[in-house]
C-alpha positions in Angstrom: 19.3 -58.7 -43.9 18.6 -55.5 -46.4 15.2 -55.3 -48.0 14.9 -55.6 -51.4 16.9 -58.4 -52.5 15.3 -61.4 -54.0 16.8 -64.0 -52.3 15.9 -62.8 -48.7 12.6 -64.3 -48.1 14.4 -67.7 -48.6 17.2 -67.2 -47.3 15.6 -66.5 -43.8 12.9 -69.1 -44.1 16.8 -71.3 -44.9 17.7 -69.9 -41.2 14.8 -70.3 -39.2 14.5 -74.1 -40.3 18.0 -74.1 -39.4 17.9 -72.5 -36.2 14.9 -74.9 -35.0 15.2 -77.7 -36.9 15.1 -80.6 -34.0 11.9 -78.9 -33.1 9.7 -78.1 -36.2 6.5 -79.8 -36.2 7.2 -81.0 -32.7 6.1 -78.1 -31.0 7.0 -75.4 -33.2 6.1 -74.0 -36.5 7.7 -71.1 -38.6 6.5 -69.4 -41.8 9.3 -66.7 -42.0 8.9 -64.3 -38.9 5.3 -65.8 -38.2 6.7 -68.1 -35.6 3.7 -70.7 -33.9 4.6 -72.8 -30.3 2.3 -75.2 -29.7 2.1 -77.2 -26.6 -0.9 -79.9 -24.4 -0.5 -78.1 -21.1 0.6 -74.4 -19.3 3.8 -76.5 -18.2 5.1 -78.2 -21.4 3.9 -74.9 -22.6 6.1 -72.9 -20.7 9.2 -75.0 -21.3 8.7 -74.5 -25.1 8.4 -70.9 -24.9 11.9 -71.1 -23.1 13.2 -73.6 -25.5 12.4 -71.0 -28.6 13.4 -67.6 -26.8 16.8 -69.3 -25.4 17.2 -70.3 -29.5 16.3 -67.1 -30.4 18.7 -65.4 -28.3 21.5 -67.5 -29.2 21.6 -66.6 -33.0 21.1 -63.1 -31.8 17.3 -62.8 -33.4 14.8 -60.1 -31.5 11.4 -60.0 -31.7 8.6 -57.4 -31.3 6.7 -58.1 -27.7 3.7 -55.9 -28.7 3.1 -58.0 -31.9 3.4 -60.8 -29.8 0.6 -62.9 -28.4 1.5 -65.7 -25.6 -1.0 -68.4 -23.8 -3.9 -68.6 -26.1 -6.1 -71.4 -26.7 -7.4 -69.6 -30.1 -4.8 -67.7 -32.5 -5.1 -66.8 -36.0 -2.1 -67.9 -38.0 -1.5 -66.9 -41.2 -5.3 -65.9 -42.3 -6.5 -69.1 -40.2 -8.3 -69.1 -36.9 -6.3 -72.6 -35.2 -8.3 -73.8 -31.9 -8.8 -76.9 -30.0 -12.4 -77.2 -32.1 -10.0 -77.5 -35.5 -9.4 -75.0 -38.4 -11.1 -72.4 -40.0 -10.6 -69.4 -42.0 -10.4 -65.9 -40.9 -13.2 -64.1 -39.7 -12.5 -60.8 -41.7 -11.3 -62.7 -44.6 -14.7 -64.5 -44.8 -16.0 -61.1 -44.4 -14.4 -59.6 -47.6 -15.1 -62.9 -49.7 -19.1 -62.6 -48.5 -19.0 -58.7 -49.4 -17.2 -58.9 -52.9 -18.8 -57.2 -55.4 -19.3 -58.5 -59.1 -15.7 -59.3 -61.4 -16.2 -57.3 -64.0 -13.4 -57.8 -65.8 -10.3 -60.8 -66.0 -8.4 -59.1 -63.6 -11.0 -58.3 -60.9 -12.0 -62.5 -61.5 -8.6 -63.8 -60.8 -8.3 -61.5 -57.9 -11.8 -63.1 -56.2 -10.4 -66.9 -57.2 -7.4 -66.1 -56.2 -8.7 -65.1 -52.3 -11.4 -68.0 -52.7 -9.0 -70.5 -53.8 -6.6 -70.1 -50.6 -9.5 -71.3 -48.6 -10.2 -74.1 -50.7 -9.5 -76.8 -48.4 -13.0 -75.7 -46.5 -15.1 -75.8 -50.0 -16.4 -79.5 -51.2 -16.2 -80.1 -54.6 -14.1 -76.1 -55.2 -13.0 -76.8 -58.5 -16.1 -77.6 -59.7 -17.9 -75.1 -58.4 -15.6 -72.2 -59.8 -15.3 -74.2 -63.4 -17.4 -71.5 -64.8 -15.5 -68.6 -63.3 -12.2 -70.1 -63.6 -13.2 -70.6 -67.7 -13.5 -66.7 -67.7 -10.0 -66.3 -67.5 -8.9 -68.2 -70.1 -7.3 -66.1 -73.0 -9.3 -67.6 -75.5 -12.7 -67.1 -73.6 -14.3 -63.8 -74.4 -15.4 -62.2 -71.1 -19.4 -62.7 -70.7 -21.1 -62.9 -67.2 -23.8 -65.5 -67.5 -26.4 -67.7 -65.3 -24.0 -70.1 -64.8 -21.4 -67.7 -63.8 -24.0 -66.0 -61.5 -24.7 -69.1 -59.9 -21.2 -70.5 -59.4 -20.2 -67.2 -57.9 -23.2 -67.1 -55.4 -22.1 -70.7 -54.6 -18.9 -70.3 -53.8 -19.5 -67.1 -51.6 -22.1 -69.1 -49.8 -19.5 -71.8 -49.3 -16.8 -69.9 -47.9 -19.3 -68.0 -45.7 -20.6 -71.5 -44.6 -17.8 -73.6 -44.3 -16.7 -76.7 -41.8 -14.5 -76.4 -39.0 -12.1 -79.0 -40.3 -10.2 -81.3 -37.7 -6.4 -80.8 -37.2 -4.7 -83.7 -38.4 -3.2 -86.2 -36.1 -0.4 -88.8 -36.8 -1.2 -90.5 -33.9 -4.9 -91.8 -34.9 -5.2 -93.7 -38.0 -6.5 -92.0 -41.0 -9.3 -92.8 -43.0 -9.7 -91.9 -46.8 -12.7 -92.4 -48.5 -12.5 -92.3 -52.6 -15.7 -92.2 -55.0 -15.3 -91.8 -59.3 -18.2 -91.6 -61.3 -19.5 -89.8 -64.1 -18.6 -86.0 -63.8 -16.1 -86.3 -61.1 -13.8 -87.5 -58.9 -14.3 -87.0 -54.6 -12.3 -88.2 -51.9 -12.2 -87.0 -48.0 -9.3 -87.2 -45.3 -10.7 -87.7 -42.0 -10.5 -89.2 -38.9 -12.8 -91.4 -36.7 -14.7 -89.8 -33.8 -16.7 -92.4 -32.2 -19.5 -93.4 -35.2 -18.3 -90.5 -37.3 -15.7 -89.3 -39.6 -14.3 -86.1 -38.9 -13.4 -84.7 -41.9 -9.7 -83.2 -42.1 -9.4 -82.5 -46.0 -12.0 -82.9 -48.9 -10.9 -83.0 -52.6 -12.7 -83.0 -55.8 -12.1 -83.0 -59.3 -14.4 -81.4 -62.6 -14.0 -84.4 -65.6 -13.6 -82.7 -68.9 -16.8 -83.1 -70.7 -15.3 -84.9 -74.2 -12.0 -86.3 -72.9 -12.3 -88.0 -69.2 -13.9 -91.5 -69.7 -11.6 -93.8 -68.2 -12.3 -95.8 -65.9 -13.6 -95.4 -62.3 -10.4 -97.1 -61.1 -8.1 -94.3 -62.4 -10.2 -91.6 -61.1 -9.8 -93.2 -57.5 -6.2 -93.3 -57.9 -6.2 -89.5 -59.2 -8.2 -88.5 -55.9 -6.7 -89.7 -53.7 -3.3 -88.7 -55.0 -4.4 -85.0 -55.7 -7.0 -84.9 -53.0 -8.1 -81.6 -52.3 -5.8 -80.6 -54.9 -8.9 -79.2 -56.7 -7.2 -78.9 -59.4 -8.8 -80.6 -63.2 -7.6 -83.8 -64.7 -5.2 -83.9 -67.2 -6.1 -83.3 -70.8 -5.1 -87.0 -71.3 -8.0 -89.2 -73.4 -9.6 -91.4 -70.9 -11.8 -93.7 -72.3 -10.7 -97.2 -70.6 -12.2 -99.2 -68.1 -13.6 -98.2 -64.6 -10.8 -100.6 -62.8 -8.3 -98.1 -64.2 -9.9 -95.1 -63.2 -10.7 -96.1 -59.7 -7.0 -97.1 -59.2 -5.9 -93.6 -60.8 -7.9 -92.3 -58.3 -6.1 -93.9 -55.4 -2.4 -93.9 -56.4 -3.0 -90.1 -56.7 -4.2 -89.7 -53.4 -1.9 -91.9 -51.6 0.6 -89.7 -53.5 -0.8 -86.2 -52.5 -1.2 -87.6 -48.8 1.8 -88.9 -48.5 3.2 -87.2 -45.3 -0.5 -88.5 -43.7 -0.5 -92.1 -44.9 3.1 -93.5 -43.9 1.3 -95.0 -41.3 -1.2 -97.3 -41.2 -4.6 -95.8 -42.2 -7.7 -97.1 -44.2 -9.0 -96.9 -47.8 -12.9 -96.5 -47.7 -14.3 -96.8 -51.6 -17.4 -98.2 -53.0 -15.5 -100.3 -55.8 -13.7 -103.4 -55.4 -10.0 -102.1 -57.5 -7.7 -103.2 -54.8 -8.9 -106.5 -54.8 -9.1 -107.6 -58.5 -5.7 -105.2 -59.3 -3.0 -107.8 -58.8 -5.4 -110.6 -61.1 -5.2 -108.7 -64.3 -4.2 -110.5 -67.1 -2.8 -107.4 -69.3 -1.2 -104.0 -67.2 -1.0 -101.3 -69.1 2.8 -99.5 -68.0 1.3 -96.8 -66.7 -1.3 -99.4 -64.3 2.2 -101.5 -63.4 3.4 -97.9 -62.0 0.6 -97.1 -59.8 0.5 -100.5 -58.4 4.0 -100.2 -57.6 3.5 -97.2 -55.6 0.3 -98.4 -54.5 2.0 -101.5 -52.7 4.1 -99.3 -50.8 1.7 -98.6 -48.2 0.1 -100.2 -45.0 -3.7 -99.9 -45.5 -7.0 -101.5 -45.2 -9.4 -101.0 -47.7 -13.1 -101.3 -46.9 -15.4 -101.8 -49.4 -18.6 -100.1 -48.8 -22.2 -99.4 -51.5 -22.3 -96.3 -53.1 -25.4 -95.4 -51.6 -23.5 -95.5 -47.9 -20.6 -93.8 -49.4 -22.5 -90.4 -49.4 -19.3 -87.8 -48.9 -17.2 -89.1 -51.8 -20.0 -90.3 -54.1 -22.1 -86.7 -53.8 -18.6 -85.1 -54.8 -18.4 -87.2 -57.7 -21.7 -87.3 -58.9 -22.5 -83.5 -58.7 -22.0 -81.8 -63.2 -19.9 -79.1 -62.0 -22.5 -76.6 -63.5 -24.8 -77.4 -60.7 -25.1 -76.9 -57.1 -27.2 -77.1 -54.4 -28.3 -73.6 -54.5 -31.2 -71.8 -55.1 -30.6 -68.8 -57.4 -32.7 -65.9 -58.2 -35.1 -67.5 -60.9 -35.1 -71.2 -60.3 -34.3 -74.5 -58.4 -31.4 -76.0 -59.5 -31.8 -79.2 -61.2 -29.7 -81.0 -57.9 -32.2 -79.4 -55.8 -35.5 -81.1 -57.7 -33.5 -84.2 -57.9 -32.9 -84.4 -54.1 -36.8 -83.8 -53.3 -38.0 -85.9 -55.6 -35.5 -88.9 -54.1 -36.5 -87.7 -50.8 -40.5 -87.9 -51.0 -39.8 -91.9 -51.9 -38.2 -92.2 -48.5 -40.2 -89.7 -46.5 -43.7 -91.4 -45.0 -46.0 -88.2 -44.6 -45.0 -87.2 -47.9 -45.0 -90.5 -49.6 -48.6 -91.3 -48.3 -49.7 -88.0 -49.8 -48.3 -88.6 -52.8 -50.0 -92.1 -53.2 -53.2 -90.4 -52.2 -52.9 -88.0 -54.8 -52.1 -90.5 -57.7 -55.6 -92.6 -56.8 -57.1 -89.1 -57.0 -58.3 -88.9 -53.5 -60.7 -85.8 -53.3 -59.7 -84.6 -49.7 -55.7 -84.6 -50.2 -56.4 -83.0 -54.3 -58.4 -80.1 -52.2 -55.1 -79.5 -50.0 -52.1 -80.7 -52.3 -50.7 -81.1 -55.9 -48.2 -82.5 -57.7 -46.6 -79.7 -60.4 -43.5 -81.4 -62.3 -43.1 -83.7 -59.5 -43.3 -81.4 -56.9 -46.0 -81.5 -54.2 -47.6 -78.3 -52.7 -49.6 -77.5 -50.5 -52.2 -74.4 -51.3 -54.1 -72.5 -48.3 -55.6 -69.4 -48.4 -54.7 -69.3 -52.5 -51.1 -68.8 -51.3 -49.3 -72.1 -53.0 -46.2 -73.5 -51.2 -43.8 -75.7 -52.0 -43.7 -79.1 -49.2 -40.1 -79.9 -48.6 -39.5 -83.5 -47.1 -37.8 -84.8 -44.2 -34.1 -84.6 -45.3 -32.0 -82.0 -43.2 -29.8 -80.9 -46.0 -33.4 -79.7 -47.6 -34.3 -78.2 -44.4 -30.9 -76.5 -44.1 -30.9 -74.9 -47.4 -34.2 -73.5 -47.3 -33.3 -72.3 -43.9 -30.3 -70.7 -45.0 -32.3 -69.1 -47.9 -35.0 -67.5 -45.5 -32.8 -66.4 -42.8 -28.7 -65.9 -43.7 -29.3 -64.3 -47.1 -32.2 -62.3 -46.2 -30.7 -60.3 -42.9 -30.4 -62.8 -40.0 -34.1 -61.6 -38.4 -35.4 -63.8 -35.4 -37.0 -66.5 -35.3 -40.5 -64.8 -35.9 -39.5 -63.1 -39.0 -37.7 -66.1 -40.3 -40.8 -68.5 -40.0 -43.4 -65.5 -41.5 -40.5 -65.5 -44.4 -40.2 -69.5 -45.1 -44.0 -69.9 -44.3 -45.1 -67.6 -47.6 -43.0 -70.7 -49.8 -42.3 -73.5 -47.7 -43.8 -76.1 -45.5 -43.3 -79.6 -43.7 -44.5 -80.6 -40.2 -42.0 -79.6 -37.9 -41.3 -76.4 -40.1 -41.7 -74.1 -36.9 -39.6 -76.1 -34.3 -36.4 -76.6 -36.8 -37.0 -72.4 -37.9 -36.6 -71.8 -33.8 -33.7 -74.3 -33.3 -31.7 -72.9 -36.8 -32.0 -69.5 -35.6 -31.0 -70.0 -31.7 -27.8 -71.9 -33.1 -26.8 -69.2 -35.8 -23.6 -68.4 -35.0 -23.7 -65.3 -36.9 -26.6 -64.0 -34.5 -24.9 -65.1 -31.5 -21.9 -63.3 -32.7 -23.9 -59.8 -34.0 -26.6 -59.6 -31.6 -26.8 -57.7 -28.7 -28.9 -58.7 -25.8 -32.2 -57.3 -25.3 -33.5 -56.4 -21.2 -37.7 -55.9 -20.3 -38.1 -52.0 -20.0 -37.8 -51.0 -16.3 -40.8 -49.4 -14.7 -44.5 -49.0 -16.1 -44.5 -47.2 -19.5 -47.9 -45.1 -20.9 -48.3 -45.9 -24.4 -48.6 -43.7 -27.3 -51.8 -43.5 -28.7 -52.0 -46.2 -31.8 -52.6 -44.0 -35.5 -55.4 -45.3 -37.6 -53.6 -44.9 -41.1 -50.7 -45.3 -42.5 -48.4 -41.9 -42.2 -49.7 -40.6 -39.3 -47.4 -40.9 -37.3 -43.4 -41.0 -37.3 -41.2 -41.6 -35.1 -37.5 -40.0 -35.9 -33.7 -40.9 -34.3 -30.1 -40.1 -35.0 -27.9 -43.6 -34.8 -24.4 -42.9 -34.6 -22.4 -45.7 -35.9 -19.1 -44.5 -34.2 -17.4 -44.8 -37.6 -16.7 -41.5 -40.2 -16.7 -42.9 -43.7 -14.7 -41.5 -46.7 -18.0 -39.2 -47.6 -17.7 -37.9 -43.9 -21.0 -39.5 -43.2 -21.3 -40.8 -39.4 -25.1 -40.9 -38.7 -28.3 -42.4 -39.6 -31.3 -40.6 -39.9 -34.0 -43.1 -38.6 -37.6 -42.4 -40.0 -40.1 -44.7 -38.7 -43.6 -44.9 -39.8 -45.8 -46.1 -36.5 -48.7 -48.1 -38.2 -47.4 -49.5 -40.8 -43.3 -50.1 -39.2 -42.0 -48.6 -42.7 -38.9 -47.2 -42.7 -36.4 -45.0 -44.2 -32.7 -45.0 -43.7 -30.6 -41.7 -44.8 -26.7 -41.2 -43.7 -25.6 -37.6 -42.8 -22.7 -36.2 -41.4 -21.7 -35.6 -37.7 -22.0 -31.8 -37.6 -25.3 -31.5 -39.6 -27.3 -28.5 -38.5 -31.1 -28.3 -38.4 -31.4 -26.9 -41.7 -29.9 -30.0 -43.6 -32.4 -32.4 -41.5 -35.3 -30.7 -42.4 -34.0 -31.3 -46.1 -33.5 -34.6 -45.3 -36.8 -35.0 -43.9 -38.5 -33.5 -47.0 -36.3 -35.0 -49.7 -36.6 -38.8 -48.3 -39.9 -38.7 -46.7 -42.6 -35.6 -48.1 -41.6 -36.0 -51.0 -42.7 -39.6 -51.0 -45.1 -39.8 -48.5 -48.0 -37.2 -46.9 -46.8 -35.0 -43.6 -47.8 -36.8 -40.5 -50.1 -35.4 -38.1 -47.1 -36.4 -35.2 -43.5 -36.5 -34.7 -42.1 -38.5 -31.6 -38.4 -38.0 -31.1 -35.5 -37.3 -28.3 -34.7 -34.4 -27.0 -31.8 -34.1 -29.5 -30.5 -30.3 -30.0 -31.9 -29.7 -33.4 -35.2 -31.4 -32.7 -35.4 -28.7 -29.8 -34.3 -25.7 -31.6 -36.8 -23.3 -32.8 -36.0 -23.7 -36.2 -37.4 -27.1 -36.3 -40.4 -26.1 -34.1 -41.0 -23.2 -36.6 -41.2 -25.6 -39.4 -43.3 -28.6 -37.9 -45.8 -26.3 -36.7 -46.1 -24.4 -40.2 -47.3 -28.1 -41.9 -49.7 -28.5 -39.0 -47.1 -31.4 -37.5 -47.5 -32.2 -33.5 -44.3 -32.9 -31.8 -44.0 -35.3 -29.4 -40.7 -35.6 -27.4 -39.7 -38.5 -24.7 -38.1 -37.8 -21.1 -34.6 -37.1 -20.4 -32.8 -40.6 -20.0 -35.4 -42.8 -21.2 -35.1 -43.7 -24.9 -37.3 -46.5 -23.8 -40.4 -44.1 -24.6 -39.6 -43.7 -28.1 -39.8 -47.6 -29.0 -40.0 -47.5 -32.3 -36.7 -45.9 -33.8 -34.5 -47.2 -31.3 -35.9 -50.9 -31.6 -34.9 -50.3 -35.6 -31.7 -49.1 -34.7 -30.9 -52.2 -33.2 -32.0 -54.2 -36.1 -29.6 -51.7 -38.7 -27.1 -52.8 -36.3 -27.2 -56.0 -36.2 -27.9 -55.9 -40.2 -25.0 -53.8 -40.9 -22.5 -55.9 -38.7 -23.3 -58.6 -41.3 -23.0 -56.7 -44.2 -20.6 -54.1 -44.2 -16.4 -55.1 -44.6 -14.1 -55.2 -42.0 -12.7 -51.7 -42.0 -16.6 -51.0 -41.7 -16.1 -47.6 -44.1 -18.7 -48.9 -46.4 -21.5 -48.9 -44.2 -23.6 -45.8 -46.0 -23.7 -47.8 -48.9 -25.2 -50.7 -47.5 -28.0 -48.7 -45.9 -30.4 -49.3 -48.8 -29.8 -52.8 -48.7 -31.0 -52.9 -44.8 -33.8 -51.0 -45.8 -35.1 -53.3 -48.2 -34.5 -56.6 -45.9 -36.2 -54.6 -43.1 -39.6 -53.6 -44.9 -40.2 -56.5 -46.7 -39.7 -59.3 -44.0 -42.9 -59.9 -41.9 -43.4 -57.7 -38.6 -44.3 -59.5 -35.8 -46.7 -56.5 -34.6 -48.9 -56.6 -37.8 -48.5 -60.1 -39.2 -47.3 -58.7 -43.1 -44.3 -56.7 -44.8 -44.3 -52.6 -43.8 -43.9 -52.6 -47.6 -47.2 -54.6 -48.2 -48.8 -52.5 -45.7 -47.8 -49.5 -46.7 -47.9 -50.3 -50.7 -50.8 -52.1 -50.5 -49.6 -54.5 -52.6 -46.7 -57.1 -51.9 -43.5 -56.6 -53.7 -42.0 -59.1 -56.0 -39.1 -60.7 -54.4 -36.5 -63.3 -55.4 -38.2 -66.3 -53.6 -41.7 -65.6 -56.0 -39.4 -66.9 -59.1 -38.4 -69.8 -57.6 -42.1 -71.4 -57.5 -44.5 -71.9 -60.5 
């Protein structure tokens, strides 16, 4: 078929349906050329394979064998990773979503929701989360990037960079949809049961329009279920009828949306009793006689369960789509206060402390207090916040400690949570969140003991004393022909500096580098300890060391070992960059002041404070200090 022509994309698609059209969804799937044979064993697998080359062959189609891939358990398809664990995005696509920079324009917005949004089966509650990014594109909305668009953004990276593995459906295991409407929004969830848990398959959620949604919860049920994870918002209709109708709105939608799903029979999980009382109405509205009509079509159970058991729907529905579970930059968000407050009622520990403090107990006031119904706990005049036992609290302060400040171990990432947070078993959940972070796992490399007994370097007394120096070679030119780092270490107080240079610079341009990023900043150091690198040998650089009075210290042949310092912080740029940079990785020079700043203010595990407070003598303000009072 020629290029070009507008009616070629379907007109193939027209043939490939054709050409397998006993087989589609039975073992094969095609999107175009992007042909998908799945199978339960190597055998049945084999004979498929067959099956599709034999049809293949027989309508005279050829494919590519080296853009082939044949007799994998884990294949991305279509910018989704598919694997017997479920469905999840792309790796790289994640990637780019977690690197974009700030829209700052219309077009450069619709571009981010329109990546985000093709992943918005993996986000809970996605439409009301972008609400105040999708508003920016409206023609009649002047373009102005506020808090609320800050946080909504941050949110929906975090999201997409955090996201479920979502279970592959299957027909043959009933499904189970649970529906919530309340207030701000509609939720529903697809899933199926896995032993005492639902595994979720699809989530859905829907922003209410502030002045025109108050119908009632029966309708919204009927609209989530129909446009469940639709994520799209409810029609500009006036609702301002009873819950019964909004609740059955909600489910006629969904059963609608699901359709291909729910021909079977599945269950109806909500926390409202519309099915029930539907056919004992004395007046139906048409519009109520509809969705029953299409409502009675299908073979389900519902099961009525409390809203405060119903947690997946209800938290969807619940949630004003101008808040999130977040923290941002200068506060908690009000969901976040909310949460701890409810959760210190059904904590003990915290509970107890709290009653001790409202009778005015001397020993707990010395320890604790209560600041706008928060409790924290102040030793050492360093006041932290005490976070109850609820794991969605511990995960998000977690999260906030370790993924968005550089993905350090398990030291660093206590030291870091220590200076705000604290609850009883802060330590032992720090160590378990870190071991199972799959972005470490996937980063990191592993670490081996030294071989052999090593002398150690004589320990400076003051900061600036000594340095220790590298060249890193990332393996990777960038488009300002940049390939290495420059690795300046100081050795008491672990500060460092982080300068990219090219592959071929001579001797000359490091000794610029030395004096622009660190002399000019900083005293000259009494010692230098570095490799036996060419232009730390040459003469030139001997010349100019021993002019400024500098002692040069160089390690063995074959034992980088003996310089510990730069090439344990090599490591850790590596690791920090792999999370950081994009895919093609071209961009990695530009993040180097961002590793920088994560590296010298988290804790070192050899002094017990920042290198920035050591070096500074004062500690930085970071985004964490506006969060508390």
């Amino acid at each position: 078929m020629p290029f070009g022509l507008r009616n070629a994309p379907g007109t193939f698609q027209h043939a490939m349906n054709r050409i397998f059209h006993d087989y589609l969804d039975k073992f094969v799937i095609a999107y175009l050329d992007d042909i998908l044979i799945f199978s339960k064993t190597v055998e049945e697998h084999v004979a498929h394979l067959d099956k599709v080359l034999s049809l293949l062959r027989q309508h005279k189609f050829k494919i590519n064998g080296e853009k082939c891939e044949f007799g994998r358990t884990r294949v991305l398809y279509l910018s989704h990773e598919i694997s017997a664990e479920g469905l999840k995005p792309d790796d790289a696509k994640v990637a780019s979503i977690r690197d974009w920079p700030w829209p700052q324009s219309v077009t450069e917005m619709r571009s981010f929701l329109g990546m985000t949004c093709y992943y918005h089966n993996f986000v809970q509650n996605y439409s009301i989360v972008a609400a105040p990014l999708t508003d920016l594109t409206r023609l009649d909305t002047p373009w102005e990037w506020t808090d609320r668009c800050e946080a909504a953004f941050r949110q929906l990276k975090h999201a997409l960079t955090h996201h479920e593995v979502l279970k592959l459906p299957d027909p043959d295991k009933p499904f189970v949809v649970t529906t919530d409407a309340k207030q701000y929004g509609i939720g529903a969830v697809l899933a199926h049961q896995e032993g005492k848990k639902l595994r979720p398959v699809e989530y859905m959620s829907k922003k209410m329009p502030s002045q025109k949604w108050a119908k009632s919860t029966f309708e919204k049920e009927l609209y989530v279920i129909y446009k469940a994870y639709m994520s799209k918002k409810m029609p500009s209709q006036k609702w301002a009828k009873s819950t019964f109708e909004k609740e059955l709105y909600v489910i006629y939608k969904a059963l609608t949306h699901w359709r291909h799903y729910l021909l079977g029979r599945f269950y109806v999980r909500t926390d409202h009793q519309t099915l029930k009382w539907m056919r004992t109405q004395p007046v139906l509205s048409d519009a109520l006689k509809r969705w029953i009509e299409v409502i009675e079509q299908y073979d389900f159970e519902p099961q009525y369960i409390k809203g405060e058991y119903n947690k997946v729907a209800d938290a969807l529905s619940r949630r004003p789509y101008f808040s999130g579970a977040l923290i941002t930059e200068f506060r908690l968000v009000d969901d976040v206060t909310r949460s701890m407050v409810e959760a210190y009622r059904e904590d003990p520990f915290m509970s107890e402390i709290i009653r001790r403090l409202e009778a005015k107990d001397k020993v707990t006031s010395a320890e604790f207090e209560l600041v706008n119904d928060l409790l924290f706990l102040e030793k050492a005049r360093n006041k932290r916040l005490c976070v109850p036992n609820r794991e969605s609290l511990h995960s998000l302060f977690l999260g906030e400690c370790h993924d968005a400040t550089g993905h350090f171990g398990f030291k660093k990432t206590a030291a870091n949570l220590s200076q705000w947070f604290w609850w009883p078993t802060m330590m032992r959940d720090t160590k378990l969140y870190v071991e199972t972070c799959q972005v470490c796992q996937r980063d990191k490399p592993r670490t081996k003991a030294p071989l052999g007994l090593l002398k150690p370097l004589s320990i400076p007394e003051r900061p600036c004393e000594s340095l220790s120096m590298d060249f890193m070679d990332t393996l990777v030119t960038n488009k300002s022909r940049m390939r290495y780092v420059y690795v300046i270490v100081d050795r008491f107080s672990k500060y460092a500096r982080l300068v990219a240079m090219p592959e071929t610079a001579k001797t000359e341009y490091v000794i610029e580098l030395f004096k622009e990023n660190w002399v000019k900043d900083f005293r000259l150091p009494k010692s230098i300890i570095s490799d036996r690198d060419v232009r730390f040998t040459s003469e030139l650089w001997k010349v100019a060391t021993a002019e400024q009075g500098m002692q040069l210290q160089m390690t063995s042949g074959n034992h980088p070992e003996a310089n510990g310092q730069a090439e344990q912080l090599n490591r850790v740029v590596q690791h920090l960059l792999r999370h950081y940079i994009k895919p093609n990785q071209v961009d990695w020079d530009e993040k180097l002041a961002l590793i920088a700043s994560l590296y010298n203010n988290v804790v070192h595990s050899a002094t017990g404070v920042s290198p920035n407070s050591l070096l500074l003598t004062f500690k930085p303000r970071l985004p964490l200090d506006f969060v508390l009072p």
